[in-house]
N, CA, C and O atoms as a CHARMM CRD file, in Angstrom:
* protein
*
  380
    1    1 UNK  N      0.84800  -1.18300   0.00000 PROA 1      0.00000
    2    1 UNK  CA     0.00000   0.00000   0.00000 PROA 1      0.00000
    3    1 UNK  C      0.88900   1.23900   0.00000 PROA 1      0.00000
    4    1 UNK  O      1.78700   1.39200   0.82800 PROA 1      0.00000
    5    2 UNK  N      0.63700   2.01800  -0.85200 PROA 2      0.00000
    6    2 UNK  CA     1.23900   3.33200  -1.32300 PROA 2      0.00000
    7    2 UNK  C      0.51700   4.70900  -0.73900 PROA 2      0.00000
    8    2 UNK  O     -0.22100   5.22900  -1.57600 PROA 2      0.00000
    9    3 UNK  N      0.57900   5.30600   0.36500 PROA 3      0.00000
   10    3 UNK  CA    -0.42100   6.67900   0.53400 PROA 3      0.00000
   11    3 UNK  C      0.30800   7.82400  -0.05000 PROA 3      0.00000
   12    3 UNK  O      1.53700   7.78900   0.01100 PROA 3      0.00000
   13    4 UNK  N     -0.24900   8.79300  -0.58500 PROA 4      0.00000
   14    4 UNK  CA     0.24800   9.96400  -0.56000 PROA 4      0.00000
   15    4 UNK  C     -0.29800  11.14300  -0.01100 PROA 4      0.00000
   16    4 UNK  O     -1.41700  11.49900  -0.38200 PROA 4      0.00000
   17    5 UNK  N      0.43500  11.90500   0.95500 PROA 5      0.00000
   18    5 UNK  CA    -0.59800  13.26800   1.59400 PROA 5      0.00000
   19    5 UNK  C      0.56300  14.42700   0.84100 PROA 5      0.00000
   20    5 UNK  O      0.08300  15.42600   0.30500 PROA 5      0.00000
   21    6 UNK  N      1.53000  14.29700   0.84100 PROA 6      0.00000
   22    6 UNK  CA     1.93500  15.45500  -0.32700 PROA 6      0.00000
   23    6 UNK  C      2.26900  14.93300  -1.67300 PROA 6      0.00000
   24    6 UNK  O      3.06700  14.00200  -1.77600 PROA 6      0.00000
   25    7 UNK  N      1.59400  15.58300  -2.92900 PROA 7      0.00000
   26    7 UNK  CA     1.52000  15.37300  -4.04000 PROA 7      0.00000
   27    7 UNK  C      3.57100  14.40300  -4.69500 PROA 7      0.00000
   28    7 UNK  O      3.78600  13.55700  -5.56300 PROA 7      0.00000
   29    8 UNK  N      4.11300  14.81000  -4.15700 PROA 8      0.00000
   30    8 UNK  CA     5.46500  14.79000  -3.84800 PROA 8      0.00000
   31    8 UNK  C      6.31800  13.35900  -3.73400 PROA 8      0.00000
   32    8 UNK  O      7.04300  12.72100  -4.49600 PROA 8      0.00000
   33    9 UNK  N      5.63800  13.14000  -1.80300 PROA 9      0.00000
   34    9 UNK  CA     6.00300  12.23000  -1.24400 PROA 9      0.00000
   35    9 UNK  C      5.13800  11.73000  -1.19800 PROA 9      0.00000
   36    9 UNK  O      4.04500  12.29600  -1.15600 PROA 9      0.00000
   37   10 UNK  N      5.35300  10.08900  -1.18800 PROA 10     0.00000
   38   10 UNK  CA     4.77900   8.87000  -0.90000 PROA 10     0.00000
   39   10 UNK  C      5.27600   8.42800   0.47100 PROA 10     0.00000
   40   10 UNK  O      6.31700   8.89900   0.92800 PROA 10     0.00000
   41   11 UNK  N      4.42300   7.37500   1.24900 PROA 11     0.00000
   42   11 UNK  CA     4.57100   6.59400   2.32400 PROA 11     0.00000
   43   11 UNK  C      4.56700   5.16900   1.14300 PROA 11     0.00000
   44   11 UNK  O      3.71300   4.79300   0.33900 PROA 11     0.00000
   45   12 UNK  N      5.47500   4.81700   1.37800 PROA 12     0.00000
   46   12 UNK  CA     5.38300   3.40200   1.04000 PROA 12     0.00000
   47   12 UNK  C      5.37300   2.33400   1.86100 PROA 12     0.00000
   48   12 UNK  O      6.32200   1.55100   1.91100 PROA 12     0.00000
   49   13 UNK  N      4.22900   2.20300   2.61900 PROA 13     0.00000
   50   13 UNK  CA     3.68100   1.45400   3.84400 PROA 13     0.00000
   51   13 UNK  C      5.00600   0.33700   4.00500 PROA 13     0.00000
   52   13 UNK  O      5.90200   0.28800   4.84800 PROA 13     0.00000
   53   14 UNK  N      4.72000  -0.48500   2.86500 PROA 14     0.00000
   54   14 UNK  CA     5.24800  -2.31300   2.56000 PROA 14     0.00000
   55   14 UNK  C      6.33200  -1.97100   3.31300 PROA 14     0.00000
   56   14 UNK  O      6.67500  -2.34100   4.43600 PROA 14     0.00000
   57   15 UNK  N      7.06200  -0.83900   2.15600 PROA 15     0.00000
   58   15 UNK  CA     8.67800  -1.02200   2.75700 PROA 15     0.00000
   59   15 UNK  C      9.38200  -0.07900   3.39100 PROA 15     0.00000
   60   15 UNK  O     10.52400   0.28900   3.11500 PROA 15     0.00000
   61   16 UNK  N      8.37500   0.47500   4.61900 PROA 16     0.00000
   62   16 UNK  CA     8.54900   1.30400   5.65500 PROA 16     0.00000
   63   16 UNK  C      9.33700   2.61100   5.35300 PROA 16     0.00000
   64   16 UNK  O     10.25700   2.98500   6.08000 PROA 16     0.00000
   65   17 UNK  N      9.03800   3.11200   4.53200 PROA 17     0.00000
   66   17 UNK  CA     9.84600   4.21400   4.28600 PROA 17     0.00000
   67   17 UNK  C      8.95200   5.38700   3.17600 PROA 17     0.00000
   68   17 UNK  O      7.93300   5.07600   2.55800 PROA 17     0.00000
   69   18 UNK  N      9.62000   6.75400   3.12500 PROA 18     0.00000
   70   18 UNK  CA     8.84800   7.57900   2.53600 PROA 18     0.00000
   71   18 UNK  C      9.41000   7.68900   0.94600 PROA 18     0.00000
   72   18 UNK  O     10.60800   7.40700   0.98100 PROA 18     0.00000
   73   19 UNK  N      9.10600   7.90900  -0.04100 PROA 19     0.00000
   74   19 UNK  CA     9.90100   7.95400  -1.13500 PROA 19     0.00000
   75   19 UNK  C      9.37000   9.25200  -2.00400 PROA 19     0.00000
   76   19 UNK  O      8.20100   9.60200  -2.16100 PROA 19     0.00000
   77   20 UNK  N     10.82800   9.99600  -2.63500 PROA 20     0.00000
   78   20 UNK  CA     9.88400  11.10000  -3.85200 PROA 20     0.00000
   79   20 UNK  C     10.84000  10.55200  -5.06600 PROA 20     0.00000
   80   20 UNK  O     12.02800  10.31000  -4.85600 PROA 20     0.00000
   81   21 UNK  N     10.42900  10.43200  -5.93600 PROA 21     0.00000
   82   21 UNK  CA    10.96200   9.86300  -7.55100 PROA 21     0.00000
   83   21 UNK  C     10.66000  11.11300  -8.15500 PROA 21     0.00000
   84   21 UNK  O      9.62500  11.77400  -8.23500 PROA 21     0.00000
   85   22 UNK  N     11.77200  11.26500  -8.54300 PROA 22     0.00000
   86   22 UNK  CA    12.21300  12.54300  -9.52100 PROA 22     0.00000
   87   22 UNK  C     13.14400  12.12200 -10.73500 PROA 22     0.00000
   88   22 UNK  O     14.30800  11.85100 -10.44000 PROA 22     0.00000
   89   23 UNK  N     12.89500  12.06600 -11.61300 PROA 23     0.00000
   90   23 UNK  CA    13.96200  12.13100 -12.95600 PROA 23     0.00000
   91   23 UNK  C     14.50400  10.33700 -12.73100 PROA 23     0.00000
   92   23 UNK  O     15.63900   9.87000 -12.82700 PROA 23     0.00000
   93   24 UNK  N     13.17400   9.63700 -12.40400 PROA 24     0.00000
   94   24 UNK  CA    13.54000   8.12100 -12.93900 PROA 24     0.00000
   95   24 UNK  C     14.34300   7.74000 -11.67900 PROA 24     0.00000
   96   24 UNK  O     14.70400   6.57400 -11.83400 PROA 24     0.00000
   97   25 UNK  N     14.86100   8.31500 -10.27000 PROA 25     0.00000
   98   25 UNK  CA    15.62100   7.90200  -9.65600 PROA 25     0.00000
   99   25 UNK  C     14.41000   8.37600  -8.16700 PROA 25     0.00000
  100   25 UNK  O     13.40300   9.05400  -7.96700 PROA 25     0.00000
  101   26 UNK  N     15.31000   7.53100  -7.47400 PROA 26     0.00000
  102   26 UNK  CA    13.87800   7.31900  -6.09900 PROA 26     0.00000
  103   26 UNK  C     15.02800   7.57900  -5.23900 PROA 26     0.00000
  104   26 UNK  O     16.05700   6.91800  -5.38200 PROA 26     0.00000
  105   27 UNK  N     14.88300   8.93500  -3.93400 PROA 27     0.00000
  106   27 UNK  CA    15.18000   9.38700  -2.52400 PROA 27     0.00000
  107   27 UNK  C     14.53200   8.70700  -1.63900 PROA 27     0.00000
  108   27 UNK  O     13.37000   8.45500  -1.95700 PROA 27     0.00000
  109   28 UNK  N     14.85500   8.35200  -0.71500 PROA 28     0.00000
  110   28 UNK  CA    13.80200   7.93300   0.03100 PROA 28     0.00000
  111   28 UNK  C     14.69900   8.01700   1.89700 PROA 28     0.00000
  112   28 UNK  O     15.87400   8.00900   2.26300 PROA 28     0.00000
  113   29 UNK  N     13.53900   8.08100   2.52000 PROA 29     0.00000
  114   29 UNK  CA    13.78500   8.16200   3.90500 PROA 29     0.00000
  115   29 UNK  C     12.77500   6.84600   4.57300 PROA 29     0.00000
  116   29 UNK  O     11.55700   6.66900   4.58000 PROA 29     0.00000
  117   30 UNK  N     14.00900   6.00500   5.14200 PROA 30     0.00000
  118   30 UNK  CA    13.72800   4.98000   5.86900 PROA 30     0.00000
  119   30 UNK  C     12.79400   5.42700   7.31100 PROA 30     0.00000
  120   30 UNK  O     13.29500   6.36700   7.92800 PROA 30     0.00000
  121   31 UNK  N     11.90800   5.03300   7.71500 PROA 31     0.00000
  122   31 UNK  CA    11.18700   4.82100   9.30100 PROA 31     0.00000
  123   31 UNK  C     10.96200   3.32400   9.84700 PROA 31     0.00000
  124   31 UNK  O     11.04100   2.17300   9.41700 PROA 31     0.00000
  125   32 UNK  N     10.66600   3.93200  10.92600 PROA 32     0.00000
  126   32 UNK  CA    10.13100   2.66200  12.28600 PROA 32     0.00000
  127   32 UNK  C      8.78000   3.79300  12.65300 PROA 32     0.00000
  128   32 UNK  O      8.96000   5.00200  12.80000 PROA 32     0.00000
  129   33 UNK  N      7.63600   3.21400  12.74200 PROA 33     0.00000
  130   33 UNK  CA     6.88300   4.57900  13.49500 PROA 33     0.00000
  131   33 UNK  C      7.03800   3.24200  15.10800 PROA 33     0.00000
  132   33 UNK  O      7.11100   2.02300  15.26100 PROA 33     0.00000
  133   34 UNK  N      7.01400   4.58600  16.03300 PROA 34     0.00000
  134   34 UNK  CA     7.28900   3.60700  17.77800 PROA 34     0.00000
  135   34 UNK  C      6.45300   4.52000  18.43600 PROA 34     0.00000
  136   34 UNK  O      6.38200   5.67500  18.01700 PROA 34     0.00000
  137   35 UNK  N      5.83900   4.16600  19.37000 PROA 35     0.00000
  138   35 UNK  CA     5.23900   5.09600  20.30600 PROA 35     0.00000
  139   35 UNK  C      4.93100   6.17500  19.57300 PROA 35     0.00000
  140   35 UNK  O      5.78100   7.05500  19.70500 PROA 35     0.00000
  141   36 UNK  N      4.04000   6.45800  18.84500 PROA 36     0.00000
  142   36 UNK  CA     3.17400   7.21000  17.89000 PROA 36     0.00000
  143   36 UNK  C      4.53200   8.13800  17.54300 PROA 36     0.00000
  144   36 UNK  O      4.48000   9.34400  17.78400 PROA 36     0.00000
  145   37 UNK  N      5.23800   7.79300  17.21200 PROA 37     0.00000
  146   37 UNK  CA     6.33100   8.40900  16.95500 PROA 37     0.00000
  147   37 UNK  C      7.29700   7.89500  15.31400 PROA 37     0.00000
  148   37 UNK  O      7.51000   6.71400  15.04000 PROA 37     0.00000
  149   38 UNK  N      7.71000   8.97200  14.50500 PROA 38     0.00000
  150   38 UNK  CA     8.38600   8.52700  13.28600 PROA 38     0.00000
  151   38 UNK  C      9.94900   8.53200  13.92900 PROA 38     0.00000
  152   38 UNK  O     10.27300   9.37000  14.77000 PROA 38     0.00000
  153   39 UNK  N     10.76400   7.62400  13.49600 PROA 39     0.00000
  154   39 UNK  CA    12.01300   7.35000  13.86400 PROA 39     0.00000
  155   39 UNK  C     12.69300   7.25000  12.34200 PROA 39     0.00000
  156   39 UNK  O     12.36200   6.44700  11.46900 PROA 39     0.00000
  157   40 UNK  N     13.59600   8.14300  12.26100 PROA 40     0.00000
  158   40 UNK  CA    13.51600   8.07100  10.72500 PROA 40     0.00000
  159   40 UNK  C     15.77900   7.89800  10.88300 PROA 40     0.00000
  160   40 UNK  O     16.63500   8.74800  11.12900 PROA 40     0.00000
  161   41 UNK  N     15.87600   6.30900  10.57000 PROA 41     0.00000
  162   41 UNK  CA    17.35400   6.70800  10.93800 PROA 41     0.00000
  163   41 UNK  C     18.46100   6.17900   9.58800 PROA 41     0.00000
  164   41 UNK  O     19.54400   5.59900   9.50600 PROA 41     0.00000
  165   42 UNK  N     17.31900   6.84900   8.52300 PROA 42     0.00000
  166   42 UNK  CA    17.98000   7.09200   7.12100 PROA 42     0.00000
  167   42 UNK  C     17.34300   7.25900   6.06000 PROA 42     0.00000
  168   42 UNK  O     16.35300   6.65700   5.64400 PROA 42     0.00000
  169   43 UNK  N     18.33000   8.67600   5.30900 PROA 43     0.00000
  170   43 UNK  CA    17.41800   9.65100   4.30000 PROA 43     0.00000
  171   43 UNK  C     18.65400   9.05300   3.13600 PROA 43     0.00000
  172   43 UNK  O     19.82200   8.86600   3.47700 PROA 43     0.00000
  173   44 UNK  N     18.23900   8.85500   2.00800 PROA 44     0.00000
  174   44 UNK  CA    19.61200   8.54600   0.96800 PROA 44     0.00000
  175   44 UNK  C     18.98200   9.38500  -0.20500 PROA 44     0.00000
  176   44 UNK  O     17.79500   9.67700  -0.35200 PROA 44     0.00000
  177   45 UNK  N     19.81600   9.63400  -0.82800 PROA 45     0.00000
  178   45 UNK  CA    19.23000  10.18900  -2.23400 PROA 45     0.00000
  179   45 UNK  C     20.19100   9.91300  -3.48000 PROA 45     0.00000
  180   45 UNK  O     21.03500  10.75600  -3.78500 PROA 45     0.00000
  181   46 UNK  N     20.07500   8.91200  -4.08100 PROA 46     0.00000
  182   46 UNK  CA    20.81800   8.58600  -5.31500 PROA 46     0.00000
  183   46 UNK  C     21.61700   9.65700  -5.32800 PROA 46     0.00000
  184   46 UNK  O     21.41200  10.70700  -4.71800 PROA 46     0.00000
  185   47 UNK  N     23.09300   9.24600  -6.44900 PROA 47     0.00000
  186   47 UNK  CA    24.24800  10.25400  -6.82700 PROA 47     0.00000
  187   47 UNK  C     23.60700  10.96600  -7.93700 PROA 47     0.00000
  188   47 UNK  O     24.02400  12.12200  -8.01300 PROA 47     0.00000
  189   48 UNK  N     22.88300  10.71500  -8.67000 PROA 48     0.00000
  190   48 UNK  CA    22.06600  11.44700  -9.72500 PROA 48     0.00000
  191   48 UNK  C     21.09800  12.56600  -9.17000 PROA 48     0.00000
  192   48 UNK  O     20.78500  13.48900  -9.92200 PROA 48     0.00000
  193   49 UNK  N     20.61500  12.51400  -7.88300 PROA 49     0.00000
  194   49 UNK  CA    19.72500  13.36700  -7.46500 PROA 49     0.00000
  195   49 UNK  C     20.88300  14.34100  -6.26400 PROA 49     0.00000
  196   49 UNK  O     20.28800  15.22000  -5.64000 PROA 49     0.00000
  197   50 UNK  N     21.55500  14.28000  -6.13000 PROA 50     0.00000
  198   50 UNK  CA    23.07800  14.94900  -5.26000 PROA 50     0.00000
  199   50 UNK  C     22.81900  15.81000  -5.33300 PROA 50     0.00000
  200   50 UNK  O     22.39300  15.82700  -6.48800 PROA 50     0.00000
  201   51 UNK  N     22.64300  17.19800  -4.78500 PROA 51     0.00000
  202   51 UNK  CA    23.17300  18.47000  -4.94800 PROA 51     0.00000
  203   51 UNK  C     22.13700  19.19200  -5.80500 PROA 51     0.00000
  204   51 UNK  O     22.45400  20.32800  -6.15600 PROA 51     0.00000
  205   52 UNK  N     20.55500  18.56700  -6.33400 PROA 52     0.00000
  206   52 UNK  CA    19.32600  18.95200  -6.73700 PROA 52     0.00000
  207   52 UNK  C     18.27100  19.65800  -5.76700 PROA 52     0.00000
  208   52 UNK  O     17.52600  20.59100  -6.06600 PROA 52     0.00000
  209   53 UNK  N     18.42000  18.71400  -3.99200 PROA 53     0.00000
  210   53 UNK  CA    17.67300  19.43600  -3.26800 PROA 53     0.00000
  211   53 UNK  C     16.44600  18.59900  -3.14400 PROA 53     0.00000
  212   53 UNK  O     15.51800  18.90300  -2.39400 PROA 53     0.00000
  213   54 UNK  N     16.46400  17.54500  -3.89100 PROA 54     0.00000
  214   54 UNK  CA    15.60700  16.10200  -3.93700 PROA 54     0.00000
  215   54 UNK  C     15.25900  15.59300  -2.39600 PROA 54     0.00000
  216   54 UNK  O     14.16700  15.24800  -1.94600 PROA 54     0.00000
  217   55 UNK  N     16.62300  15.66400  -1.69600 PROA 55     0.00000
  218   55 UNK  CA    16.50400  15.49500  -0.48900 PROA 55     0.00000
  219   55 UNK  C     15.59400  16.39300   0.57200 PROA 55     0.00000
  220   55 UNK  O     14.78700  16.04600   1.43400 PROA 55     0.00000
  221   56 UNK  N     15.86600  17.13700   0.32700 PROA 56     0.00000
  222   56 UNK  CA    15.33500  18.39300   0.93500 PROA 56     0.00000
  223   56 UNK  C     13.90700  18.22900   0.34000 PROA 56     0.00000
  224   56 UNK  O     12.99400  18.12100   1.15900 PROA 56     0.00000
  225   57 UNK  N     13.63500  18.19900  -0.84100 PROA 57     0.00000
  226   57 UNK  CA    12.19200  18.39200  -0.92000 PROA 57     0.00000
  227   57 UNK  C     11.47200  17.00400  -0.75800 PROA 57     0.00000
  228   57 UNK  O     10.31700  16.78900  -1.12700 PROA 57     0.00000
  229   58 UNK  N     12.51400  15.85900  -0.00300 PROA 58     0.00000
  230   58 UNK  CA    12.04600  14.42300   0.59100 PROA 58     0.00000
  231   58 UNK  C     11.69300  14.97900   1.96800 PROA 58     0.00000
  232   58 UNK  O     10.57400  14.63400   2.34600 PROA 58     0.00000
  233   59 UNK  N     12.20800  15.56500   2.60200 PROA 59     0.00000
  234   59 UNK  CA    12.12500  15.71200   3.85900 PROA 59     0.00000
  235   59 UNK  C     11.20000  17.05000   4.10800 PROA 59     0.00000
  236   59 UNK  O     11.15800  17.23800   5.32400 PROA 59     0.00000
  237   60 UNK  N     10.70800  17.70000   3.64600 PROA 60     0.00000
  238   60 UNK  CA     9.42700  18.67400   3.51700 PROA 60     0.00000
  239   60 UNK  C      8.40400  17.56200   3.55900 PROA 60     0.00000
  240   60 UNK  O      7.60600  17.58900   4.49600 PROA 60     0.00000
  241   61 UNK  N      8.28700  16.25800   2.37200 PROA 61     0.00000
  242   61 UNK  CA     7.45600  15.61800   2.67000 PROA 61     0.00000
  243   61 UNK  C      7.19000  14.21200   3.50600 PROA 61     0.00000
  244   61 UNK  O      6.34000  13.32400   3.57300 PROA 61     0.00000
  245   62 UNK  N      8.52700  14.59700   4.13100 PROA 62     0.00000
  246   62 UNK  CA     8.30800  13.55900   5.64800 PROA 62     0.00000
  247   62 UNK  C      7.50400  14.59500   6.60600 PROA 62     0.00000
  248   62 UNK  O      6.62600  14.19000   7.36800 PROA 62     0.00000
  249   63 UNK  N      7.88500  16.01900   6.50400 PROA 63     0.00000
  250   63 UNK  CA     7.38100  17.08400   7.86500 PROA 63     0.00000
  251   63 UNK  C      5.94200  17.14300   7.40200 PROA 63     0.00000
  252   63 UNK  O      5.10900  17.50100   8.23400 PROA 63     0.00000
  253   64 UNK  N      5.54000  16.83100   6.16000 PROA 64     0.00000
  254   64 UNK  CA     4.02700  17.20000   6.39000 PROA 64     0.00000
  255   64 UNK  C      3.23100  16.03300   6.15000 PROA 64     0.00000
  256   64 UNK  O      2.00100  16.07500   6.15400 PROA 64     0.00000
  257   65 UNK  N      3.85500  15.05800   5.95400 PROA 65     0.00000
  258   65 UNK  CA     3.29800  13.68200   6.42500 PROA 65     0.00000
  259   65 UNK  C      2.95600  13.22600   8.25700 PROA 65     0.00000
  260   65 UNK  O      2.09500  12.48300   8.73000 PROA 65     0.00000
  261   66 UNK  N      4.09000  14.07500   8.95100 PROA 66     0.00000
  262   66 UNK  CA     4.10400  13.66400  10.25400 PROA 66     0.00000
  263   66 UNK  C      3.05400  14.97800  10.96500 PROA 66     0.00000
  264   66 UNK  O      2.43200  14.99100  12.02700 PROA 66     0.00000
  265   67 UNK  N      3.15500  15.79700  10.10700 PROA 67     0.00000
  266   67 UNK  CA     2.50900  16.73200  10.55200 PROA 67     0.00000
  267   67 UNK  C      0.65600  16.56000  10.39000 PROA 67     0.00000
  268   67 UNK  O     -0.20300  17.11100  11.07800 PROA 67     0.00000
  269   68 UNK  N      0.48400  15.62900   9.27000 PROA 68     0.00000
  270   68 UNK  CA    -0.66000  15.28400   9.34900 PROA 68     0.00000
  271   68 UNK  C     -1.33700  14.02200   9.88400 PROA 68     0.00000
  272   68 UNK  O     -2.52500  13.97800  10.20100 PROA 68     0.00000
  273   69 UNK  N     -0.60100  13.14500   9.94600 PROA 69     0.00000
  274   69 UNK  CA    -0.75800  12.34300  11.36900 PROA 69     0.00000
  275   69 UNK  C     -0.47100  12.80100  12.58100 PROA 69     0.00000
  276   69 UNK  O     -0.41300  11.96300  13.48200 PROA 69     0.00000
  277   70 UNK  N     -0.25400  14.04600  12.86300 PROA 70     0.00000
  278   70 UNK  CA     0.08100  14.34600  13.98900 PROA 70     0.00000
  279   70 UNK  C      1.03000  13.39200  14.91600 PROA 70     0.00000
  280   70 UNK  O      0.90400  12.95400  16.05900 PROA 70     0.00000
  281   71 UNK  N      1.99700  13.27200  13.95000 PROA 71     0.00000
  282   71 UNK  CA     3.09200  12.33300  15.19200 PROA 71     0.00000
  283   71 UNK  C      4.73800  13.16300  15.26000 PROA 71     0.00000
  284   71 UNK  O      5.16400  13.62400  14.20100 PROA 71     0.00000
  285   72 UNK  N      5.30400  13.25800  16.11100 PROA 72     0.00000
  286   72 UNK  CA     6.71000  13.41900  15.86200 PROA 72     0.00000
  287   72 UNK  C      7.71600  13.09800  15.55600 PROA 72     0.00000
  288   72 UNK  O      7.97000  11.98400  16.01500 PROA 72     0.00000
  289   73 UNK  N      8.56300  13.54700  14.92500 PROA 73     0.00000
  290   73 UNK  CA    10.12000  12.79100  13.90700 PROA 73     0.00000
  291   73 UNK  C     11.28200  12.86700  15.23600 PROA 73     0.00000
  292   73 UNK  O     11.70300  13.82000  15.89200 PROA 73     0.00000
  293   74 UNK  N     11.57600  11.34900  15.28100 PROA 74     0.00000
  294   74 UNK  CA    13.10200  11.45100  15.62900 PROA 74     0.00000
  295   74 UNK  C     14.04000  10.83200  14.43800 PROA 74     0.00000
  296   74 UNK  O     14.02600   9.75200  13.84800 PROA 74     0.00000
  297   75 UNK  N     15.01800  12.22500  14.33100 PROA 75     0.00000
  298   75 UNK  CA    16.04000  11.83900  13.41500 PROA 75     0.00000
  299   75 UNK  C     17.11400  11.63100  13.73900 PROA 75     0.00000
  300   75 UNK  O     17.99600  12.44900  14.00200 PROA 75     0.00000
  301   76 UNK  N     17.16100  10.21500  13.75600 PROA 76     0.00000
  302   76 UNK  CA    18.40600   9.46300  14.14400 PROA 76     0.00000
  303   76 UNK  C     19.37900   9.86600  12.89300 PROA 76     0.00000
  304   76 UNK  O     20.45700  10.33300  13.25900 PROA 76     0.00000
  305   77 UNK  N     19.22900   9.78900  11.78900 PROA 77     0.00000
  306   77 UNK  CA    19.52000  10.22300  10.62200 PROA 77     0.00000
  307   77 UNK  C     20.46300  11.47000  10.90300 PROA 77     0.00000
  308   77 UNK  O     19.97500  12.20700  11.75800 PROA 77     0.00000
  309   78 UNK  N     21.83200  11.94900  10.34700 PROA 78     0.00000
  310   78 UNK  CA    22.32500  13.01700  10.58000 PROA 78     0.00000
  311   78 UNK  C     21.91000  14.38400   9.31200 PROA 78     0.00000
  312   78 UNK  O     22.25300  15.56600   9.31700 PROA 78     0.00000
  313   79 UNK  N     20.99900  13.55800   8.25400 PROA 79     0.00000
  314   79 UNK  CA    20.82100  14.87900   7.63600 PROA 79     0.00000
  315   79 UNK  C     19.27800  14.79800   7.97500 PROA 79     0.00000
  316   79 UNK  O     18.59600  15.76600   7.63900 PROA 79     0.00000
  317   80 UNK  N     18.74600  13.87600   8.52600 PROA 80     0.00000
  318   80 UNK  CA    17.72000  14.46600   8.77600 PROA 80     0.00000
  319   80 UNK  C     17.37200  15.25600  10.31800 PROA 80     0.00000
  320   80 UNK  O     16.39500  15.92000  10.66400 PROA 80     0.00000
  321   81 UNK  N     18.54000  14.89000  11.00300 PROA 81     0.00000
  322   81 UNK  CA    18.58000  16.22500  12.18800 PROA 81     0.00000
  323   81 UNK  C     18.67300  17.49800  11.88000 PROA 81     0.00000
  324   81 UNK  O     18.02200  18.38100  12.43900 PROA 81     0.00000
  325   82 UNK  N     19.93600  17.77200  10.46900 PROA 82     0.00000
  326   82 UNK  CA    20.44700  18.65700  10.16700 PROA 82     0.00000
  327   82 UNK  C     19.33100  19.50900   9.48000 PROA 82     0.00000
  328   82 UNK  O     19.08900  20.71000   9.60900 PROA 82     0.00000
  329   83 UNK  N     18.71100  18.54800   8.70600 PROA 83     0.00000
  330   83 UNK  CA    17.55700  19.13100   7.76500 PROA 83     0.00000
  331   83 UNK  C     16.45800  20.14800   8.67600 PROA 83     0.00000
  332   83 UNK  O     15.97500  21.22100   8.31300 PROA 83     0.00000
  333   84 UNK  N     16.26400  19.46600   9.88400 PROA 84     0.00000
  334   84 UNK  CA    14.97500  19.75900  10.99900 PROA 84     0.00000
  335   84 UNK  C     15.63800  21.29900  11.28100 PROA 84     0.00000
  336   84 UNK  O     15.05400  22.37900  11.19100 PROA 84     0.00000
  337   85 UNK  N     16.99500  21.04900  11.63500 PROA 85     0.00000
  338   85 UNK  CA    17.34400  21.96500  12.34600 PROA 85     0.00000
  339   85 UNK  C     17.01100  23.68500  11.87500 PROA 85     0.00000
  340   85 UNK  O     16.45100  24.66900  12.35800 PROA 85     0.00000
  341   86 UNK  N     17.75800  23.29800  10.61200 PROA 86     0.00000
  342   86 UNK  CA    17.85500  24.21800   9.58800 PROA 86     0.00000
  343   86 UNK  C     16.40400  24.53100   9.35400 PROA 86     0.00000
  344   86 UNK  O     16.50700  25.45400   8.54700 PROA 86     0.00000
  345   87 UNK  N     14.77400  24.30200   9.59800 PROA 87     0.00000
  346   87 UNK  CA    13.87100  24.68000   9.24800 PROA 87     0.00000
  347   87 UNK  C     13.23600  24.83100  10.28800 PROA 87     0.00000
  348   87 UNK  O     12.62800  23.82200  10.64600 PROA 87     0.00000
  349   88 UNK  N     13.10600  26.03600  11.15300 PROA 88     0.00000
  350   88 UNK  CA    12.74900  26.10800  12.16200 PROA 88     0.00000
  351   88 UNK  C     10.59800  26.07700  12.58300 PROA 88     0.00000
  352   88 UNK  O      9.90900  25.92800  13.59300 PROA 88     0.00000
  353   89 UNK  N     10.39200  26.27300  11.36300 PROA 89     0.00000
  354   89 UNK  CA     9.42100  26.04600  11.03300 PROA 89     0.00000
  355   89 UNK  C      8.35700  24.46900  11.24200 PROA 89     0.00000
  356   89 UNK  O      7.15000  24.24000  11.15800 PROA 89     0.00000
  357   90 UNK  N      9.58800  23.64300  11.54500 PROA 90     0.00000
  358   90 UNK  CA     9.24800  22.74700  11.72200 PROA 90     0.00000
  359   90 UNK  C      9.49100  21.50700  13.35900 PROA 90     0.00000
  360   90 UNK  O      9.21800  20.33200  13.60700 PROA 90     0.00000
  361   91 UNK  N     10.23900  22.83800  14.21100 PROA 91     0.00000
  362   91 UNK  CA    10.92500  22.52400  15.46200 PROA 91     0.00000
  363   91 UNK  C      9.66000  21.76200  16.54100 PROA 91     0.00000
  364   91 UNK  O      9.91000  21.34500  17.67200 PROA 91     0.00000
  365   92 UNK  N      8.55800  21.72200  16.00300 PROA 92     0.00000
  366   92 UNK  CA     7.56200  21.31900  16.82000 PROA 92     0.00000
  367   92 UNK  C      7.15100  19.78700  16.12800 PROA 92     0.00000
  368   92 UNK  O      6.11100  19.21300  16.44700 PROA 92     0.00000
  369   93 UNK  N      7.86900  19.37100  15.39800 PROA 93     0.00000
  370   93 UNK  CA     7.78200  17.92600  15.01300 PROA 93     0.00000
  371   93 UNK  C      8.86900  17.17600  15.69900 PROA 93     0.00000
  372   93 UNK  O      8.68500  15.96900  15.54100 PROA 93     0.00000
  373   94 UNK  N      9.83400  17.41200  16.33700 PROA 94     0.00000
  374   94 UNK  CA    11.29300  16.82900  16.56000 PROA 94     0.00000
  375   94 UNK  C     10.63400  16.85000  17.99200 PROA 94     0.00000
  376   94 UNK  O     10.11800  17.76500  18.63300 PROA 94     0.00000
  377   95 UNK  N     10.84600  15.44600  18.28000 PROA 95     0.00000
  378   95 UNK  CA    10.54300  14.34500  19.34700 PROA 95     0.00000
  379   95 UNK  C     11.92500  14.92600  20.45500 PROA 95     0.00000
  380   95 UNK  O     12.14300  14.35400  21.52200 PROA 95     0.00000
C-alpha cells in the first residue's frame, strides 16, 4: 500500500519508508513509526539526485506527512537532524 498526503512524497507502507521519484531515480527516507512516533534513521538520495535538493524536498514531505498524522520525527539520521534543524518552522515535530 502506497499513501500519498503530499503530491510529492509517498509513504510506502510495505517497505517502511517515505519515497519522492524525480527524474527516474527514487530518494527515500527509511522509518520505524514507535510510540506514535516517526524514527527516521535514514534519508539517501541517489548520486544522480546529489546536490538537486531532492533530499530536501524528501524531507518537507516527511514534515508534512508527520505533521498530518500528527506524530513526531526522531532523526536518528544526521541529515535528517540537520535538515529539521535548519527549518525552524518545523521545530515542533522533533521528538
Amino acid at each position: 500500500m502506497t499513501r500519498a498526503l503530499n503530491p510529492l512524497v509517498t509513504d510506502n507502507v510495505a517497505a517502511h519508508r517515505f519515497e519522492l521519484v524525480e527524474a527516474g531515480e527514487t530518494a527515500f527516507a527509511d522509518y520505524v513509526r514507535r510510540d506514535g512516533r516517526l524514527v527516521i534513521p535514514h534519508v539517501e538520495a541517489p548520486i544522480a539526485l546529489r546536490g538537486s535538493g531532492a533530499a530536501g524536498r524528501l524531507m518537507e514531505g516527511v514534515a508534512a506527512h508527520a505533521r498530518a498524522e500528527r506524530v513526531q520525527i526522531v532523526p536518528l539520521c544526521s541529515y535528517a537532524a540537520a535538515w529539521l534543524r535548519r527549518h525552524p518552522e518545523h521545530a515542533d515535530l522533533i521528538a
